[in-house]
N, C-alpha and C positions, 0 to 999 in steps of 0.2 A: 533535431530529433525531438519528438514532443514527449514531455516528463509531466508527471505530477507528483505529488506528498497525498498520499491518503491514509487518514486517520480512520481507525478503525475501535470500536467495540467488541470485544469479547463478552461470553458468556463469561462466569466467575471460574477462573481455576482452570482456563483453559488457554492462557495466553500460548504457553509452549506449544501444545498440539495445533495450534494456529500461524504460531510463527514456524512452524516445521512444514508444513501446509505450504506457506507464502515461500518457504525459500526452494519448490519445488515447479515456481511458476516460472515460466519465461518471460522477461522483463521486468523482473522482480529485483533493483540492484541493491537496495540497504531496508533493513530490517532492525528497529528500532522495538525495545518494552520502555516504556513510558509511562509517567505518574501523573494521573491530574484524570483532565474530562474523558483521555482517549485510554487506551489499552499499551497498543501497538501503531507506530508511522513507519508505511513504510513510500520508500521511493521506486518509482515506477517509469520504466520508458518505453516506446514504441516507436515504429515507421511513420507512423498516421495518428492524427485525432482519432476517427473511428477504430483503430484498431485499442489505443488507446482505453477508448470509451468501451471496446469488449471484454479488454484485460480486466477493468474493472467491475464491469454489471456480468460478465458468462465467467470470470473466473474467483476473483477474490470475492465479491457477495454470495456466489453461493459456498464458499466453505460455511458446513453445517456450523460451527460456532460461531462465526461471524452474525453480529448482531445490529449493526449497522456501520456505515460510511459516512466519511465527510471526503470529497476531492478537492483538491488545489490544486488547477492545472499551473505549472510555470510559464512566467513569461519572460523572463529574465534569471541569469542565472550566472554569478560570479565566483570563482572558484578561489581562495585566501592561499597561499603557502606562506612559511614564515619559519 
């Protein structure tokens, strides 16, 4: 199943109402507030590249406080327990 990390910008002061946003999208699995260049990373999966690639440009860019994206599609993906 095809995943990405997309990092995201926020407007100032609106992390929450964005991350309340993202946790109401389908394929939306983890939701991360984060310190540095980005805002919010969150994890993203689908059926398809293209469905994918809609999750991200028809759904999570147009939330009105979204201010831009960075995608990172996965290509490999290791899971740690311990």
């Amino acid at each position: 199943m095809p995943a990405a990390l997309v990092l995201i910008n926020t407007e100032i002061g609106s992390e929450s109402d964005v991350m309340n946003a993202l946790s109401k999208i389908d394929g939306v699995k983890e939701i991360y507030e984060v310190y540095g260049m980005y805002d919010i990373v969150v994890k993203v999966e689908a059926e398809t590249h293209e469905a994918l690639r809609e999750l991200v440009i028809n759904k999570i860019r147009r939330i009105p406080q979204v201010r831009g994206t960075t995608t990172m599609i996965v290509i490999e993906q290791r899971v740690i327990s311990k």
